[in-house]
Structures are given as structure tokens and as C-alpha cells.
N, C-alpha and C positions, 0 to 999 in steps of 0.2 A: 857400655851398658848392655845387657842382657835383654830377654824377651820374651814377655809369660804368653804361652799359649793354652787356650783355653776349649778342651775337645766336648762336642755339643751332641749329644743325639734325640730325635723327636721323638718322645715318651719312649725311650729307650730301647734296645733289643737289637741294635746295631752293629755291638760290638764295638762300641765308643769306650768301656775302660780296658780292654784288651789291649786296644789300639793306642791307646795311652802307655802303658805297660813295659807292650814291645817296643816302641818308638823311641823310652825314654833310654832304656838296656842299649840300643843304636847308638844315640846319641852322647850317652857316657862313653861306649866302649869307640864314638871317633874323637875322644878324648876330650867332650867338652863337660863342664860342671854344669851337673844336670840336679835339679829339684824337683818331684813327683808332689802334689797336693791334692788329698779330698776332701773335695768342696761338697758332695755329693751327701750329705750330712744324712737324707731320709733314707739310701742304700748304702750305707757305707760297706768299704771292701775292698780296696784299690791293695791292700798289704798283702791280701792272699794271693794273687799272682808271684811273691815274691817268698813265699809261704818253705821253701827250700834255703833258703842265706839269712832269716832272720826267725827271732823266736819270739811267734804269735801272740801267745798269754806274756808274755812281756812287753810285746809292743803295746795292748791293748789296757795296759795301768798306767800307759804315757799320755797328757794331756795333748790336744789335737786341738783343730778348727772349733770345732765347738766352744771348748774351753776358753781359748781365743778373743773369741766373738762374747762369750758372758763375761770375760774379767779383762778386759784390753786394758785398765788402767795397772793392772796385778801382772798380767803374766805378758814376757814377751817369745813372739816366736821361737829364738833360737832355743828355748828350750822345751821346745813340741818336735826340735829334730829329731829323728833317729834315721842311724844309717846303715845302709844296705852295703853291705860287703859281697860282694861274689868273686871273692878270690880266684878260681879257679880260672877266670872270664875275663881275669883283673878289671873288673869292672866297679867303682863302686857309685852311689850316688845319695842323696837327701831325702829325707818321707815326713812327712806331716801328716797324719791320721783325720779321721774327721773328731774323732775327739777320744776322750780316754772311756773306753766299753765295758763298763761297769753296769752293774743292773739298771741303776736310774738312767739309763744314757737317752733314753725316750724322752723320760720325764724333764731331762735335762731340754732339748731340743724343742720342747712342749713351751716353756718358760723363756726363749730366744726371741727377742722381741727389736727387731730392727729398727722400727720407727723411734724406741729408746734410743739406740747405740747412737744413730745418726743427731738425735736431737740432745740426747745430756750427756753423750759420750764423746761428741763433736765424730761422729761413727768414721764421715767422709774423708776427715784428714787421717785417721787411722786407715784407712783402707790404702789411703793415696800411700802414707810411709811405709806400709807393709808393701807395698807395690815394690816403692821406690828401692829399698831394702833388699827382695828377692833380687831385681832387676842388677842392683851393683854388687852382689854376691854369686848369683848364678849365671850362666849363659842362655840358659834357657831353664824356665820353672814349668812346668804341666800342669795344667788343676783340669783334675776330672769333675767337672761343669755339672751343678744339678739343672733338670728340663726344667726349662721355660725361664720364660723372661719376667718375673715376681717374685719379688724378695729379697730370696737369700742367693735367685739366680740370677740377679739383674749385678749383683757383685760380681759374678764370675763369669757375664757374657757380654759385661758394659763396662764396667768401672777398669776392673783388674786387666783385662788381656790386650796382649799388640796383635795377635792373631786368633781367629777362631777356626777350630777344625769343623766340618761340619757332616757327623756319619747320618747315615738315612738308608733306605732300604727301598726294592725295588714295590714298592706300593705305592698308592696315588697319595694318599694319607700322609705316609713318613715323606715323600718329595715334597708335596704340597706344604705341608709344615716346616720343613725347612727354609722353604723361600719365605712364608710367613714368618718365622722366626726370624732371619735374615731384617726383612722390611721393618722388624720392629728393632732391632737393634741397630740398624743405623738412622736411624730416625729419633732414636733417643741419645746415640751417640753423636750425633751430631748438635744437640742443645746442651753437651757435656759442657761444665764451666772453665775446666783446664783444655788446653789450644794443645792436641796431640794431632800424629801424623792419621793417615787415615786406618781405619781395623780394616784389617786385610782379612777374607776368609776362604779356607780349602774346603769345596766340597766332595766328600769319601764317601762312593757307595759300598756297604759294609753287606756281607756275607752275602755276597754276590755270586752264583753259581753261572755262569757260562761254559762251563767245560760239556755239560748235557745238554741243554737249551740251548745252542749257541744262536739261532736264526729270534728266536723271544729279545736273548740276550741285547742283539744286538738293534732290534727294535725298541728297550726299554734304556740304550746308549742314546741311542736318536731323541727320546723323551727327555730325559734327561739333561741333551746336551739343549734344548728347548726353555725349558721352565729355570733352566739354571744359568743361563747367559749372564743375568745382569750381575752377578755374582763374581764372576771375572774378569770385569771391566778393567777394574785397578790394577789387574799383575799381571795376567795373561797375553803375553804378543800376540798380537793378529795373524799372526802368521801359523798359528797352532793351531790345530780343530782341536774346539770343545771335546768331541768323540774323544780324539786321540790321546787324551790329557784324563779322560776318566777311565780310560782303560786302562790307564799305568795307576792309578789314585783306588782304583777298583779294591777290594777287600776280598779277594776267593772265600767261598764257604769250603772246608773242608770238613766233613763229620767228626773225626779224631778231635780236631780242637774246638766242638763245640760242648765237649764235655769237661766241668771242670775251669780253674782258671790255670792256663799255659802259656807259656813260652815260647812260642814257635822259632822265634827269630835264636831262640838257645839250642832247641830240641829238634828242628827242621834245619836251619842253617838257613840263610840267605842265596842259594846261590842257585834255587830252582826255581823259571820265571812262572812256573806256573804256583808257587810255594804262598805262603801268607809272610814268612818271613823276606823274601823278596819284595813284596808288593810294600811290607814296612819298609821296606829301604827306601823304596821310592817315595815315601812321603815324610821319612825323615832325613833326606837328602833335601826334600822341598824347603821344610824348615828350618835345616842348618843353612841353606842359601839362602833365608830370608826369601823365597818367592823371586829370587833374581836371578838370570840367564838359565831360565825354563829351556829353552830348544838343545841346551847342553842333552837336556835327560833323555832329549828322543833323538841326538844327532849323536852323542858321546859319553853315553853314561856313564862309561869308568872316568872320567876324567869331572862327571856333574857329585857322584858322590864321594864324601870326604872321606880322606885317608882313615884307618884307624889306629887307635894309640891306646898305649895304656893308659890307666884310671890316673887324671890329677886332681883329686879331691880328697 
């Protein structure tokens, strides 16, 4: 079985669908079947990152999440796939749109009405076999997570995921909200009525600048490693410092790739540790190991992250 991970940023600006993006490109091109979904229904855009191997005004006549979510007795998933080919990369993998971008797409999203789905739709078992579904088809599915925990994001930060990624930024606000967000979703995961193992979550501090500030930097590492402990409990050896585990999870800010949606991990390459594509590695090595034999990545990292392979999908 597979394993939906579910990327979270507090009122956004993290760099949470970037990160999603590159991560998933990693993870196809170490050869696993990888699915990409946006859930993010009020910002949708997770396709244009990919805006180079697929053709936009075609994607956006295809039914998506939205759609989904209004006609779950009518329409099923596999036919909201479309797939990303990057030949060149031999990379390929799955996209689910947030829904098909037609004019009404508002209007559409205006008329979503959850309390329905769940109550004349039986919403909960559709969500679980849509789960269940991604999970024995993919190795890992992605949904770029809409903020906060109400609604249409308590699907995609409670119900749906084995893991949540958790981006935030060097402010008291986006930290602080994090660990809030956090406490509210295992509190509610925990009154969950199906008996699942525990949600594990990564916390990424996203466009991160230390290369200038390194003495700030590394005073807002120390905070961090503070307000974010209990967060780690589950997977983190004791034997790691908190620090040492966000400095490899860290996100660099690099100006070049805040313009625009990019690729870095295609257009940079992986192999400069001070790179953005580097630092993806590091946390799509976390999630192809499932969060297990962590000291591999700080005692032996070529040997923590997984080989890479051509596209099997």
C-alpha cells in the first residue's frame, strides 16, 4: 500500500506548492508511482509548475477535485487523471486538477457544500475509498492541502493523509500557527472512527535565508527547534538534534526561483548543498523512507537516499 502525503502551509507563502512540485519530479524520477492532487480548490495552480510537458488550456477542460466532490455518485477519479510526461527526464507521473477552469469555476466552488456530501452523499466512505484507491494504485499521492483545518481542509489534513508536511516561515505567526494547526489535527485525529497508525508530520522551514544572516539564522534554528519538539516525538531518534534535522529540511530562499512557478530540482539540479534542489532531496528521501533510519541522512546520505530509475507509470 502506498502513502498520501498531505503538504500544509499557515496562510500560505511558504512555498508549500513548490515544494510539493519538486518533491513529486524526485520521487517519480527514483522510480516510484507518484500522483500529484489539488485540493487547494480557492488557489488552484499546482499544473503550472509543470506548464513545460503538458498543455494548460487542455488540462483546464478536464474535470478535477471540484468536480469530484459535486458529482461523486457520476464521476470517478480515474477519469480526472491526466498525465505528465517529461520525456526528456523520463519522468512521468498523475495530476488531478482542482477541478475543470471554466468560467463558472467560482461559482461552481460557491455551491460545494460538505455538510451535504458527508450526510446524503455518505461523503465519509467516499473519501475513505478514494483514499483507499490512491493508496493501492500509487506509492505516494501528494495533495497540495488547502489552510486550515475547516471544511474542505479538514479532508486533506485529517481524513486523507499518512503524513503531513508542515512548511512555515521564519515568523512568530507562521511558527506559532503551525504548532496550532498541529494540536488541532491530532486532537481531532485522534477521535478518527477508523483505527489508523499514527500521522506522522515533517516540519519545513520554507524560504529560508541563512546564507546572509547566518548568526539571526541560526538563533531563529534554536526557536524553532523549541516551539516544534513535540512534533517529533513519533519519528525522530533521540539521538538527532532538533537543529540538526531542520537545517537539512530547511527550504533556502534563492531570488531566481521566487519568480514564477519552477523547477529547480530540473533547472538547478540536485547536487549543490546549498541549492533548493538539494534541500528537495533531503525531504523526498525523508518520505520515500517513510521517516525511518533518519541518522542514515546525517551519517550517510548517499546510501539514505534512493537510487534513481526510469519512469514506471
Amino acid at each position: 500500500m502506498g502513502n498520501i502525503i498531505s503538504f500544509y502551509s499557515y496562510k500560505g507563502g511558504a512555498g508549500r506548492t513548490m515544494g510539493l512540485a519538486n518533491v513529486s519530479v524526485l520521487l517519480a524520477q527514483m522510480g516510484f508511482k507518484v500522483l500529484i492532487v489539488d485540493w487547494d480548490l480557492e488557489a488552484p495552480g499546482l499544473e503550472h509548475y509543470f506548464k513545460q510537458y503538458i498543455d494548460i488550456q487542455n488540462i483546464h477542460l478536464q474535470d478535477g477535485i471540484l468536480d469530484l466532490l459535486l458529482n461523486p455518485e457520476k464521476l470517478n477519479w480515474k477519469h480526472c487523471i491526466q498525465t505528465i510526461d517529461m520525456t526528456k527526464e523520463q519522468i512521468k507521473m498523475d495530476l488531478i486538477t482542482a477541478g475543470k477552469r471554466t468560467n463558472g469555476y467560482f461559482q461552481k466552488l460557491r455551491k460545494l457544500d460538505l455538510n451535504q456530501l458527508y450526510s446524503e452523499f455518505n461523503g465519509f466512505e467516499f473519501i475513505e475509498n478514494l483514499r483507499d484507491e490512491w493508496k493501492t494504485h500509487y506509492d505516494f499521492t501528494l495533495v497540495d492541502s488547502r489552510t486550515g483545518v475547516t471544511d474542505i481542509g479538514e479532508i486533506s489534513t485529517i481524513q486523507l493523509p499518512d503524513m503531513l508536511v508542515l512548511f512555515f516561515t521564519a515568523m512568530e505567526q507562521s511558527v506559532n500557527g503551525v504548532v496550532d494547526i498541529h494540536r488541532k489535527v491530532m486532537k481531532a485525529y485522534q477521535k478518527f472512527p477508523n483505527e489508523r497508525l499514527k500521522l506522522l508530520s515533517i516540519p519545513v522551514p520554507g524560504r529560508f535565508d541563512s546564507k546572509e544572516e547566518f548568526m539571526i539564522a541560526q538563533q531563529w534554528f534554536d526557536k524553532f527547534a523549541s516551539k516544534l519538539a513535540d512534533i517529533y516525538l513519533d519519528w525522530l531518534p533521540k539521538s538527532i538534534k532538533l537543529k540538526n534535522i531542520l537545517e537539512l529540511t530547511k527550504i533556502p530562499y534563492l531570488a531566481y526561483f521566487s519568480f514564477g512557478e519552477k523547477l529547480p530540482v530540473i533547472e538547478q539540479g540536485i547536487n549543490d548543498p546549498a541549492g533548493l534542489g538539494y534541500a528537495y532531496e533531503n525531504l523526498a528521501a525523508l518520505i520515500a523512507n517513510n521517516l525511518e533510519n533518519v541518522e542514515l541522512l546525517l551519517k550517510d546520505r548517499a546510501r539514505f537516499v534512493p537510487e534513481y530509475k526510469p519512469a514506471t507509470q
